[in-house]
C-alpha positions as CSV (number, residue, x, y, z in Angstrom):
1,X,0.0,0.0,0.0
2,X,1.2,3.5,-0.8
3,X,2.3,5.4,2.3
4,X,0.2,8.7,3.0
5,X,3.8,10.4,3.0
6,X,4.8,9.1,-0.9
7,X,1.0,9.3,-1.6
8,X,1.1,13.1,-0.5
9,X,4.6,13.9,-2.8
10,X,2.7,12.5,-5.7
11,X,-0.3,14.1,-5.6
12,X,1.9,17.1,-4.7
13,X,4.0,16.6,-8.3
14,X,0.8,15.7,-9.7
15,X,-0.6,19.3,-9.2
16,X,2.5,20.8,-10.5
17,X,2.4,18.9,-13.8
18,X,-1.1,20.3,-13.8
19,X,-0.2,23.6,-13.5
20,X,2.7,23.6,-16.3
21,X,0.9,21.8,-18.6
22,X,-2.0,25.2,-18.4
23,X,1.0,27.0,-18.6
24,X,2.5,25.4,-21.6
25,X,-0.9,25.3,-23.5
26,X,-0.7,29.1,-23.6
27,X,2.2,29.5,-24.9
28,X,2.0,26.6,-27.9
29,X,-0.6,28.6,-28.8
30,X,1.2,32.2,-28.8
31,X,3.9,29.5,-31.0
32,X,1.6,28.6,-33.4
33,X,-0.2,31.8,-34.2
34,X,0.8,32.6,-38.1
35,X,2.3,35.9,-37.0
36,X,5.5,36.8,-39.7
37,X,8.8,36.5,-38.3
38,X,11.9,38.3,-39.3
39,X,15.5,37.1,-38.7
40,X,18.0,39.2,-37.6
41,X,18.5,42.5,-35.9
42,X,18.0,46.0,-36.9
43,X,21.2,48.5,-37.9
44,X,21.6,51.8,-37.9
45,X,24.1,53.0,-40.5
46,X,25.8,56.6,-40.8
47,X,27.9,56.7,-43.9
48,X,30.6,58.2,-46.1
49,X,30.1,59.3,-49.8
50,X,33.6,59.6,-51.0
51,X,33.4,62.9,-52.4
52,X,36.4,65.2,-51.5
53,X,35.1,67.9,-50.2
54,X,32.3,66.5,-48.8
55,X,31.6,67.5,-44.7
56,X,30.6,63.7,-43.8
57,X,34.7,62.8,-44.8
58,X,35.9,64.8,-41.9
59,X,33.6,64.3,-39.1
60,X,31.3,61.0,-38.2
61,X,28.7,63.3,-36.9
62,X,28.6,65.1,-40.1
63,X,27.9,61.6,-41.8
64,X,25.0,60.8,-44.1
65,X,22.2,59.2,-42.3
66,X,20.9,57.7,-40.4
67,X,19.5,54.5,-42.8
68,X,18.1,51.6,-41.1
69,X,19.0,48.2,-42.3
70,X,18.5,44.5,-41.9
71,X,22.1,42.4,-40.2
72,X,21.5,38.6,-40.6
73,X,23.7,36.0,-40.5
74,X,24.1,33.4,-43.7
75,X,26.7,30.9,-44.1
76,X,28.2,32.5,-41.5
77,X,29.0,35.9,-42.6
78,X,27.1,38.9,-41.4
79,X,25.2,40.2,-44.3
80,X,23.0,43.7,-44.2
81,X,20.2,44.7,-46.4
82,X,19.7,47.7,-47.1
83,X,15.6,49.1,-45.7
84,X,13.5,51.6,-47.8
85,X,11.4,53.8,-45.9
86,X,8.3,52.4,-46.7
87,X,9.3,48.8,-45.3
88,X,11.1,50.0,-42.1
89,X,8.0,49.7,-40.0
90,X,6.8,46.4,-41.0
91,X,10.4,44.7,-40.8
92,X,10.6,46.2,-36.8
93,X,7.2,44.9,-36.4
94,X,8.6,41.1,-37.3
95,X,12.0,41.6,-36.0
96,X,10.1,42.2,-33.0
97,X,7.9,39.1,-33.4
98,X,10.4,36.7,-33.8
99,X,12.5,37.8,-30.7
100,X,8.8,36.9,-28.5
101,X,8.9,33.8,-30.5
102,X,12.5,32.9,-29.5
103,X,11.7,33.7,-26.3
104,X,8.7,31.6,-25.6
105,X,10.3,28.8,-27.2
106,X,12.5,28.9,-24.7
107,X,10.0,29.3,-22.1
108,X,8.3,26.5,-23.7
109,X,12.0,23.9,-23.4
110,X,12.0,25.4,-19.7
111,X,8.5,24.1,-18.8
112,X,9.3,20.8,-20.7
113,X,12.0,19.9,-19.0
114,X,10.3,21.2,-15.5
115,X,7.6,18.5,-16.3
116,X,10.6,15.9,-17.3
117,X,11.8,16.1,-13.8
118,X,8.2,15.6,-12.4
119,X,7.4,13.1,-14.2
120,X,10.8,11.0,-12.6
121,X,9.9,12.0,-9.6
122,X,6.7,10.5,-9.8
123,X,7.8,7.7,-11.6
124,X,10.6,7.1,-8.4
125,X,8.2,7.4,-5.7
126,X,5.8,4.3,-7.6
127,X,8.4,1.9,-8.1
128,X,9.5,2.3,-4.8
129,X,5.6,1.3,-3.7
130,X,5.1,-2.4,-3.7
131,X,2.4,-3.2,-5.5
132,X,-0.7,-4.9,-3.2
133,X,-3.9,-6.3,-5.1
134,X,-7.1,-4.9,-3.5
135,X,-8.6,-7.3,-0.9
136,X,-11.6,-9.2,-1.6
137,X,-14.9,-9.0,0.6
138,X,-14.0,-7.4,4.2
């Protein structure tokens, strides 16, 4: 018969289990949600035209600028592409997205390995409980 103690730790992990899988619902479905993603991280770039006499040659504040672009990483090199105005908003708007997405996903490994460690537990406090058939008639 299960002792009220190991009886008490399991319904104790039980509840817990309970509680990350709500937990992990929520955030599959903030995972799933068909939301665009962009990759990489956002630039600011101040730069030099070449021509001689030209102010942005001797000073960097004096630089042309600012222009936003897009820094990912392919085959690993660093690339950046170049943003016109009319797309800078929407690209922020899925930069933005896809850093909550990498974030929850990692939320989301967190909670399953939480409930990986429950579920040993549990499983360690049965086989420790000999098993007893259910007595007949008294």
């Amino acid at each position: 018969m299960i002792r009220a103690r190991e009886q008490q730790a399991i319904s104790r992990c039980r509840k817990q289990v309970r509680a990350l899988q709500s937990e992990r619902e929520a955030l599959e479905a903030n995972l799933l949600s068909r939301e665009p993603l962009v990759e990489g991280s956002l630039v600011t770039i101040r730069k030099v035209c070449g021509k001689a006499g030209c102010r942005c040659a001797t000073s960097k504040r004096m630089r042309h600028g600012p222009f936003l672009s897009l820094s990912i990483l392919r085959r690993g090199q660093t690339r950046r592409i170049h943003l016109p105005k009319p797309w800078e908003e929407q690209v922020r708007a899925g930069v933005e997205k896809a850093r909550r997405y990498r974030k929850a996903h990692q939320q989301w490994r967190d909670l399953e390995r939480r409930m990986g460690v429950l579920w040993k537990q549990v499983e360690r406090y049965r086989k420790h409980v000999p098993y007893e058939p259910k007595q007949k008639g008294r």
